[in-house]
PASEBA-1860 file (N, C-alpha, C; in nm, 3 decimals):
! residues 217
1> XXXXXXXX> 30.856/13.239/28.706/30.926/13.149/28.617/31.071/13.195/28.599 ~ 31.170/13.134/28.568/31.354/13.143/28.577/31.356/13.130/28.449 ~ 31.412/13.265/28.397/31.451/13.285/28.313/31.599/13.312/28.246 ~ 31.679/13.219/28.201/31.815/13.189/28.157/31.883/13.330/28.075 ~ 31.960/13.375/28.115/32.020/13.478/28.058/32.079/13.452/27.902 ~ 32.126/13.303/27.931/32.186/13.279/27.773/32.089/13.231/27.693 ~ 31.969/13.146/27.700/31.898/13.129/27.637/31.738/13.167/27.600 ~ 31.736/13.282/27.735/31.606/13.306/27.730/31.476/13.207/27.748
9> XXXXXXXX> 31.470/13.114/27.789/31.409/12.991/27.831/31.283/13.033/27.940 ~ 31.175/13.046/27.879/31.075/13.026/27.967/30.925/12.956/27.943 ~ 30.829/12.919/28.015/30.772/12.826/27.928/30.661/12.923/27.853 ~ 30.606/12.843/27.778/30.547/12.881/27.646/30.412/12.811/27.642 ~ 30.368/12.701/27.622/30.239/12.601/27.651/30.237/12.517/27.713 ~ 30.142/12.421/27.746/30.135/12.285/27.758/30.061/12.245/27.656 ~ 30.126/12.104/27.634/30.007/12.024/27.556/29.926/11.930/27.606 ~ 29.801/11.963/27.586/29.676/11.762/27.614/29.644/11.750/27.476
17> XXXXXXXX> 29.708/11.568/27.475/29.667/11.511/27.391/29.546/11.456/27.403 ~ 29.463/11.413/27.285/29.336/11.335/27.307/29.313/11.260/27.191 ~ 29.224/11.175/27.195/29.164/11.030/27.052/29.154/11.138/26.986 ~ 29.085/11.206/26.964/29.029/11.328/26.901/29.006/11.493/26.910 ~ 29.058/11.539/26.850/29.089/11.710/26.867/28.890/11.762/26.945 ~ 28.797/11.713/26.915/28.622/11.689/26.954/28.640/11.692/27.125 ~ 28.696/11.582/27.133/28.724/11.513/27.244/28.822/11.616/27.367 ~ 28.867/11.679/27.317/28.977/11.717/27.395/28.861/11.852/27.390
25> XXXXXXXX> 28.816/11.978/27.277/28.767/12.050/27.359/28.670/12.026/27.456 ~ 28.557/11.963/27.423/28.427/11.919/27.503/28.495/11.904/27.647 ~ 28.621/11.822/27.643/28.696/11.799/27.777/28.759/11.936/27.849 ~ 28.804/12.008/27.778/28.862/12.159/27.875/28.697/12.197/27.863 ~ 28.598/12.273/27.784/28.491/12.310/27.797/28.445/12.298/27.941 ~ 28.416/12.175/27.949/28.342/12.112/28.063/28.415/12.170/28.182 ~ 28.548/12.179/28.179/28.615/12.166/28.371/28.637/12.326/28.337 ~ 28.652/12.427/28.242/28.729/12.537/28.233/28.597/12.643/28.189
33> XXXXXXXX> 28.517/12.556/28.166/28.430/12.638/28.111/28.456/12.800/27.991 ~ 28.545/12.756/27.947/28.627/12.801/27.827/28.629/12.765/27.725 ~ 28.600/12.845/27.572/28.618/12.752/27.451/28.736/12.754/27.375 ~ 28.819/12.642/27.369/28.931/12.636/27.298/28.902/12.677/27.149 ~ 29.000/12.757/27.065/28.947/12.777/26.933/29.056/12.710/26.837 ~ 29.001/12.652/26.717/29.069/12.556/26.622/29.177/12.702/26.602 ~ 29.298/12.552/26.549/29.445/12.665/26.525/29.427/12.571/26.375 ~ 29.507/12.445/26.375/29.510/12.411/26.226/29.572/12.295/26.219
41> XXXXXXXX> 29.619/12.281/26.121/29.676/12.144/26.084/29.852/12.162/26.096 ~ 29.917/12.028/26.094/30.081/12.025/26.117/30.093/11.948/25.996 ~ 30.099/11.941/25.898/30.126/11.853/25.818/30.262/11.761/25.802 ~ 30.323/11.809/25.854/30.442/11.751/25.886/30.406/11.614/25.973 ~ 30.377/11.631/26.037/30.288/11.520/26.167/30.175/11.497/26.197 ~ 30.090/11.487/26.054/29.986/11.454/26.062/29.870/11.484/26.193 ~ 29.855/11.597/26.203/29.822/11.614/26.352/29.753/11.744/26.316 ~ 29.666/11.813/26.403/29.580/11.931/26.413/29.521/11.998/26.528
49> XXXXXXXX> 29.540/12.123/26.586/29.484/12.155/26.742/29.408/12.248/26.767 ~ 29.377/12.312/26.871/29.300/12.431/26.912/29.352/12.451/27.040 ~ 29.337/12.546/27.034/29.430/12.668/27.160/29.372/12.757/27.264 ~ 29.400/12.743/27.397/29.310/12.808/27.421/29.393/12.914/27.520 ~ 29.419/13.080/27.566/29.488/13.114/27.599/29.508/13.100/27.744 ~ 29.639/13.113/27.793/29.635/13.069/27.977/29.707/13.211/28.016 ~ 29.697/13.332/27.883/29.827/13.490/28.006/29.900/13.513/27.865 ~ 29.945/13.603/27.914/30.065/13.683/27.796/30.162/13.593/27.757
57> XXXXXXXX> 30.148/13.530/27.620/30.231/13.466/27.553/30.231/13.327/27.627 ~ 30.138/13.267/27.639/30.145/13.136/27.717/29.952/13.083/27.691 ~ 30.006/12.963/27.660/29.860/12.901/27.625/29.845/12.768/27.630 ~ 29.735/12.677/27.632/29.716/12.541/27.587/29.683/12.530/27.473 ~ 29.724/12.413/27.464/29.718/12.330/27.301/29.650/12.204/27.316 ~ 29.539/12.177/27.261/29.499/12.080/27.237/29.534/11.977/27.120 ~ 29.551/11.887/27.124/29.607/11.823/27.035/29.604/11.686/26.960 ~ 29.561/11.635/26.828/29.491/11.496/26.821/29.565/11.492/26.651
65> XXXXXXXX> 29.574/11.332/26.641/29.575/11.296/26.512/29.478/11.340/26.444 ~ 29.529/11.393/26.303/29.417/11.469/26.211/29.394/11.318/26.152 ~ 29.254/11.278/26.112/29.166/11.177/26.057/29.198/11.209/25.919 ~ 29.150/11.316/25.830/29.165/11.350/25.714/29.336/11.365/25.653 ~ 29.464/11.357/25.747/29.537/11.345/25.685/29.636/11.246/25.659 ~ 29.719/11.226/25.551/29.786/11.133/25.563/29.909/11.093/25.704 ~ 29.953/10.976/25.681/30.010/10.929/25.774/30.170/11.013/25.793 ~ 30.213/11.082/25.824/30.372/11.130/25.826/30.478/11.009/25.777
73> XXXXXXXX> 30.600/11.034/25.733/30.676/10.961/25.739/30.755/10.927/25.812 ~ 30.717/10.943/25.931/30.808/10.909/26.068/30.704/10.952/26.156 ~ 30.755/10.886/26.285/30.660/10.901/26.390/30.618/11.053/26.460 ~ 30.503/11.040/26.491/30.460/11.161/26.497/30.472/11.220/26.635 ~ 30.464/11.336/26.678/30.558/11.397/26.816/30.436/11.335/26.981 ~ 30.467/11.377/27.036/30.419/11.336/27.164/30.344/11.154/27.174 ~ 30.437/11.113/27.129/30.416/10.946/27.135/30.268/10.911/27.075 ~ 30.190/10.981/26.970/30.074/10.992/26.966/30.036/10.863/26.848
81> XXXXXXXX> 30.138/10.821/26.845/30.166/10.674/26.765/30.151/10.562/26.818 ~ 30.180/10.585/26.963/30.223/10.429/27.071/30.089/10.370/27.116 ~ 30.067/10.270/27.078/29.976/10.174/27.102/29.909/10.202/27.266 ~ 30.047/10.227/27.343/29.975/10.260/27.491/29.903/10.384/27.494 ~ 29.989/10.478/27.437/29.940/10.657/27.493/29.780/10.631/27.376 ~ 29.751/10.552/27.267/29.583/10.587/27.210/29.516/10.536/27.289 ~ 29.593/10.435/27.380/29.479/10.329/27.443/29.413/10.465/27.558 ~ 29.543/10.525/27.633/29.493/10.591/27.739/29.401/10.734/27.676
89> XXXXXXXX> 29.457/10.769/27.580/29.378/10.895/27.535/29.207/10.845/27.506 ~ 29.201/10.767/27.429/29.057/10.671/27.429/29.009/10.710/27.560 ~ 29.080/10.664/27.684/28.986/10.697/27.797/28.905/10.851/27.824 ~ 29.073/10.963/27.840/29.008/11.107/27.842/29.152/11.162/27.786 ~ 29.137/11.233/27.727/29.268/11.361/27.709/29.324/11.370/27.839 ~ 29.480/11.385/27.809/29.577/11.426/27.911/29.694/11.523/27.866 ~ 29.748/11.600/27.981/29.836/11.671/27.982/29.948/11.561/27.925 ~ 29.983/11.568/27.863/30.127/11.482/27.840/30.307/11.573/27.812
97> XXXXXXXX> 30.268/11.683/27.784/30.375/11.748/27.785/30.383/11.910/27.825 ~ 30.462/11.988/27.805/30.485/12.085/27.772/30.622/12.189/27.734 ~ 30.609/12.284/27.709/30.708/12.329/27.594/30.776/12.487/27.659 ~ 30.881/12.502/27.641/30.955/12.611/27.651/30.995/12.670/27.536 ~ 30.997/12.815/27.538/31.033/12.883/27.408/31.196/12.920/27.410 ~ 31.266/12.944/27.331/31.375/13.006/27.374/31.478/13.089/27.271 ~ 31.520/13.154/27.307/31.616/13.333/27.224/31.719/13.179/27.100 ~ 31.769/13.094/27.160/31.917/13.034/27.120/31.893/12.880/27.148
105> XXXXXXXX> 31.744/12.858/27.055/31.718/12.715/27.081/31.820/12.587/27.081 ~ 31.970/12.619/26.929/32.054/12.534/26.895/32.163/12.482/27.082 ~ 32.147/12.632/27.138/32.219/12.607/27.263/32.187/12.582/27.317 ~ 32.030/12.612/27.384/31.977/12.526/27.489/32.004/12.385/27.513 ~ 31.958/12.357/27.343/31.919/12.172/27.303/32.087/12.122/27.343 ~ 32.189/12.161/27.311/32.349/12.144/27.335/32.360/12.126/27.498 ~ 32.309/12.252/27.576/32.343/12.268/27.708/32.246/12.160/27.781 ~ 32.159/12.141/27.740/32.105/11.991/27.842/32.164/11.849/27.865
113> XXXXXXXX> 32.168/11.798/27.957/32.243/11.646/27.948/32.143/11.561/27.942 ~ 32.030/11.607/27.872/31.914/11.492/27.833/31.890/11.522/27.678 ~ 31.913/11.452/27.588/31.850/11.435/27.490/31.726/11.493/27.436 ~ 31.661/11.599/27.404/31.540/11.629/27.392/31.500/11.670/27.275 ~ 31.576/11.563/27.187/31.570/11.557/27.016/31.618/11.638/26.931 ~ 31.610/11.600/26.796/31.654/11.719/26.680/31.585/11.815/26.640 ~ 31.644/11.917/26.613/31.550/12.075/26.581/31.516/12.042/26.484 ~ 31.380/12.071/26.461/31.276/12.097/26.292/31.221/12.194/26.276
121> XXXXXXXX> 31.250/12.245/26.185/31.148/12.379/26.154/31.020/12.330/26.087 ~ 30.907/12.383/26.153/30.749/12.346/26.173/30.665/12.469/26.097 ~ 30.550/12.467/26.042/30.499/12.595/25.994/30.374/12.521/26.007 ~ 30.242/12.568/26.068/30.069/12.583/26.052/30.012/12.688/26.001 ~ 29.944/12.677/25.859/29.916/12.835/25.837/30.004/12.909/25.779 ~ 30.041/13.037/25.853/30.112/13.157/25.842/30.224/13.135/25.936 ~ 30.179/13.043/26.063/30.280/13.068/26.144/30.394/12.959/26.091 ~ 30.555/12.998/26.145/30.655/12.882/26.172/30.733/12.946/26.285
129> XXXXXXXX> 30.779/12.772/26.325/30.884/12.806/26.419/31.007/12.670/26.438 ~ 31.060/12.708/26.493/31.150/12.533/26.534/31.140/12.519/26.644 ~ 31.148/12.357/26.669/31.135/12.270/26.802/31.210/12.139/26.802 ~ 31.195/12.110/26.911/31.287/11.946/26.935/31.179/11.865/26.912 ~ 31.232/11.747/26.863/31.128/11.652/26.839/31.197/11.495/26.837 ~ 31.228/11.427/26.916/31.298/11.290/26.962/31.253/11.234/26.778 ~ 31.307/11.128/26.706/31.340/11.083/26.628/31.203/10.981/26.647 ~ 31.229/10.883/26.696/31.095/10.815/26.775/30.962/10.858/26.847
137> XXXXXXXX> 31.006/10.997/26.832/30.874/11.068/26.870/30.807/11.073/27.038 ~ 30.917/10.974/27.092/30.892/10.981/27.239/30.881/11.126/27.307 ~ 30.850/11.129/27.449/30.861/11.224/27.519/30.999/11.238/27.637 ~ 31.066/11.352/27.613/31.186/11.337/27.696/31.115/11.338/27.881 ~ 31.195/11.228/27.882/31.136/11.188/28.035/31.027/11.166/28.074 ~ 30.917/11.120/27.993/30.770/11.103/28.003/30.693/11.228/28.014 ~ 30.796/11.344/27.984/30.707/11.489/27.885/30.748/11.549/28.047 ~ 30.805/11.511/28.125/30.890/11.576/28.265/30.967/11.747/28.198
145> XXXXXXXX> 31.042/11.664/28.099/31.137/11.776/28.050/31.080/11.836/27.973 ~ 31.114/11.930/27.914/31.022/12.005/27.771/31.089/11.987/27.625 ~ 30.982/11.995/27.595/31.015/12.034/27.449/31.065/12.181/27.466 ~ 31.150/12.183/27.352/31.161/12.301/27.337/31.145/12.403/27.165 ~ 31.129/12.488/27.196/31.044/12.611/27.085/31.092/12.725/27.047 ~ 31.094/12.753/26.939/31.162/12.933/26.881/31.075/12.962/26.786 ~ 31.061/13.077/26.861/30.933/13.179/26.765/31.036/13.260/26.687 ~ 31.039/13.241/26.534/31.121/13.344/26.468/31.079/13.524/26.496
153> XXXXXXXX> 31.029/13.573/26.457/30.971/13.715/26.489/30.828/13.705/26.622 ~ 30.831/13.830/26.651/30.758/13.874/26.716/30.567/13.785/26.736 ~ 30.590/13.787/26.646/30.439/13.724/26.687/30.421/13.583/26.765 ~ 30.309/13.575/26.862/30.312/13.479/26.939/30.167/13.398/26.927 ~ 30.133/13.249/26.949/29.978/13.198/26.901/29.892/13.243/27.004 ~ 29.979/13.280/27.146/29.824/13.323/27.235/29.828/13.483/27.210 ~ 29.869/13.571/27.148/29.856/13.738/27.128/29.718/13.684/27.023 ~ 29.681/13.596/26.946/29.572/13.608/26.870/29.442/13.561/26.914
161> XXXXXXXX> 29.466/13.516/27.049/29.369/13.434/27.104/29.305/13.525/27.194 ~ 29.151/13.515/27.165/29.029/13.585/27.344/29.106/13.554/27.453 ~ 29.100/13.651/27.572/29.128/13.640/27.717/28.977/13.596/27.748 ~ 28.955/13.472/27.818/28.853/13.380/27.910/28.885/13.387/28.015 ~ 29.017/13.418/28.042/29.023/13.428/28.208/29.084/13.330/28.227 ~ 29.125/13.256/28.158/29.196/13.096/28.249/29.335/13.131/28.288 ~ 29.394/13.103/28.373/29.545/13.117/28.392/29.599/13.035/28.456 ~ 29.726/12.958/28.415/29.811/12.863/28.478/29.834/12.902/28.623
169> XXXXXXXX> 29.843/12.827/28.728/29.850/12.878/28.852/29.974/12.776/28.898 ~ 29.938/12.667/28.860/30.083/12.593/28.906/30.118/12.454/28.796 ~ 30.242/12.433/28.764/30.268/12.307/28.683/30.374/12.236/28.756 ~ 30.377/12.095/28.801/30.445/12.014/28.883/30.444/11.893/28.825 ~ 30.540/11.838/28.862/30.591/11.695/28.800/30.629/11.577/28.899 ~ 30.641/11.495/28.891/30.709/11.380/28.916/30.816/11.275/28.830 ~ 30.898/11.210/28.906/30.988/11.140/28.811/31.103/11.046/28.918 ~ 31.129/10.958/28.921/31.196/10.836/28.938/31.309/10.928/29.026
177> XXXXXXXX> 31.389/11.016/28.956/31.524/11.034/28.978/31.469/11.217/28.964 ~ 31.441/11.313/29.088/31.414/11.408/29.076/31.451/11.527/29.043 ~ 31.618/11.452/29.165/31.732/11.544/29.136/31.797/11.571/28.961 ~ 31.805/11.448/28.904/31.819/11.457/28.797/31.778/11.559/28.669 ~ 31.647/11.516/28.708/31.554/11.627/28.622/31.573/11.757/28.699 ~ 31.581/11.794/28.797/31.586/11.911/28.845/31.765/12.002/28.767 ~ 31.814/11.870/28.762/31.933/11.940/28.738/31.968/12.005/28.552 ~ 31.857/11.934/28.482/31.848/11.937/28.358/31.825/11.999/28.345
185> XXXXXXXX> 31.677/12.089/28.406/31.577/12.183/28.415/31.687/12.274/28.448 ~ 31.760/12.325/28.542/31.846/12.400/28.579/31.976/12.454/28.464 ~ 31.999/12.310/28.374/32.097/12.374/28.281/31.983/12.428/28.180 ~ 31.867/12.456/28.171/31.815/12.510/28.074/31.743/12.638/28.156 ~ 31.813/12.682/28.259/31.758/12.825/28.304/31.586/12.770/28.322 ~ 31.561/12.635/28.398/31.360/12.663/28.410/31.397/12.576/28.525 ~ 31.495/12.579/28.635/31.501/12.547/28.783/31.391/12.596/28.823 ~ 31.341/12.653/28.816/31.191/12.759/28.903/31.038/12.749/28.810
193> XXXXXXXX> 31.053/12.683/28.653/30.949/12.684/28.636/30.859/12.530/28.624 ~ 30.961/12.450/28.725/30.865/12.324/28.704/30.890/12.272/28.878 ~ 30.817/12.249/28.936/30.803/12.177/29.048/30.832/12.026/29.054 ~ 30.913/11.965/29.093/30.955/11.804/29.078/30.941/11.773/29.199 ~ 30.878/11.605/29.245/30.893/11.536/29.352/30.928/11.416/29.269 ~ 30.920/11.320/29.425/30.934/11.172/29.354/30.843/11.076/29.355 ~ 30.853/11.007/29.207/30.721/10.903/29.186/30.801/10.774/29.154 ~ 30.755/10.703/29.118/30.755/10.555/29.051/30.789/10.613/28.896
201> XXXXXXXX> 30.718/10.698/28.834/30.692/10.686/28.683/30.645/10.821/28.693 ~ 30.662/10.823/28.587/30.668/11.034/28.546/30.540/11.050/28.511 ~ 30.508/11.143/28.587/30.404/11.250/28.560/30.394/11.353/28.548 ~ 30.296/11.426/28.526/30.283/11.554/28.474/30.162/11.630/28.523 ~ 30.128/11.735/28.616/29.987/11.822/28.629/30.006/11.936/28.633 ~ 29.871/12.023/28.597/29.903/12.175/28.561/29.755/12.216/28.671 ~ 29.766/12.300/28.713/29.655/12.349/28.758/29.621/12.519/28.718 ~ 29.497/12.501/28.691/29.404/12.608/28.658/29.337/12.677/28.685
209> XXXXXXXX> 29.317/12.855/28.728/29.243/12.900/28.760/29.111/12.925/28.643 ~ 29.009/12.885/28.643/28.898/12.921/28.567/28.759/12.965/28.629 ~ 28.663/13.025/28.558/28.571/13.060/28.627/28.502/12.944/28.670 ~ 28.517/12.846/28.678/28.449/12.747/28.733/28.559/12.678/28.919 ~ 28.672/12.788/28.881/28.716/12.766/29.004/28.871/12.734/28.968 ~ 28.945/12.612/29.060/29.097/12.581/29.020/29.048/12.467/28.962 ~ 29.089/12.422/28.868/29.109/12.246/28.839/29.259/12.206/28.771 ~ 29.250/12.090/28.812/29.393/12.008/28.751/29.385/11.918/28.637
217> X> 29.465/11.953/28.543/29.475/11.857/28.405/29.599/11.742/28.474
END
């Protein structure tokens, strides 16, 4: 992974969204044969996940509208609002994004020529941190680009999590205009940590080593 001298930029999670936080473990369970463990609620965004670790300081996030909480006052992050992305999550959980951490988040978010929202400081629990979060709650580039993340101190959500053995082996994308994104990715020092070709419409896959073998989200 390419790691930016000025900002320290490397990635940090992915997220799969799903109808239901139920839904989404039963779904890694099954292909990873791994159990994701509940993290908590976002109250900020009405939302709640479980985590499951992928290596040193790097993990998945599962991720679903919390039922029991109220509605946010603005739209909630990974398009988990849009009439299309519940229709498709209804079917199965999907990878829809993922996230980079970084030393000098205010500069990163400056040094990109893509938009990848306003910084909020976020807290679950004990933990906080800040991240970008589009206003509309969209995904920059259909979740191509990352979010991005700052862990105030030392502590990280996968240092608390069991080693299962799963580990990211490869994350690759697609997108309309490749070069583009490649070049975005590049002003944020992660030229090397995302693989781009060209599609019609942006996508997103991660592949997995687990004891059940490799599989792809």
């Amino acid at each position: 992974m390419s790691v930016s001298t000025h900002f320290g930029t490397q990635l940090d999670h992915l997220i799969v969204a799903a109808a239901t936080l139920e839904q989404a473990e039963t779904f890694i369970a099954e292909r990873t044969g791994a159990t994701a463990l509940r993290g908590g609620k976002h109250v900020a965004m009405g939302t709640h996940n479980s985590l499951l670790r992928l290596g040193e300081r790097i993990y998945l996030e599962l991720i679903a509208i919390d039922p029991d909480a109220p509605a946010p006052g603005r739209a909630r992050w990974f398009e988990l609002d849009r009439p299309i992305m519940q229709a498709l999550l209804r079917d199965s959980p999907r990878l829809v994004a993922w996230a980079a951490r970084c030393d000098d988040i205010a500069s990163a978010r400056a040094a990109c020529p893509v938009d990848l929202g306003a910084i909020h400081s976020m807290q679950r629990g004990t933990l906080s941190w800040r991240i970008t979060i589009p206003d509309d709650g969209r995904l920059p580039e259909g979740g191509v680009l990352p979010t991005l993340i700052a862990w105030p101190d030392a502590r990280h959500p996968a240092e608390a999590l069991p080693d299962q053995g799963v580990r990211l082996a490869t994350l690759a994308a697609a997108h309309s205009e490749p070069a583009r994104i490649r070049a975005a990715l590049g002003s944020l020092g992660l030229a090397e940590a995302l693989q781009v070709t060209y599609d019609a419409r942006p996508r997103l896959a991660a592949m997995l080593r687990t004891r059940n073998g490799l599989i792809t989200l």
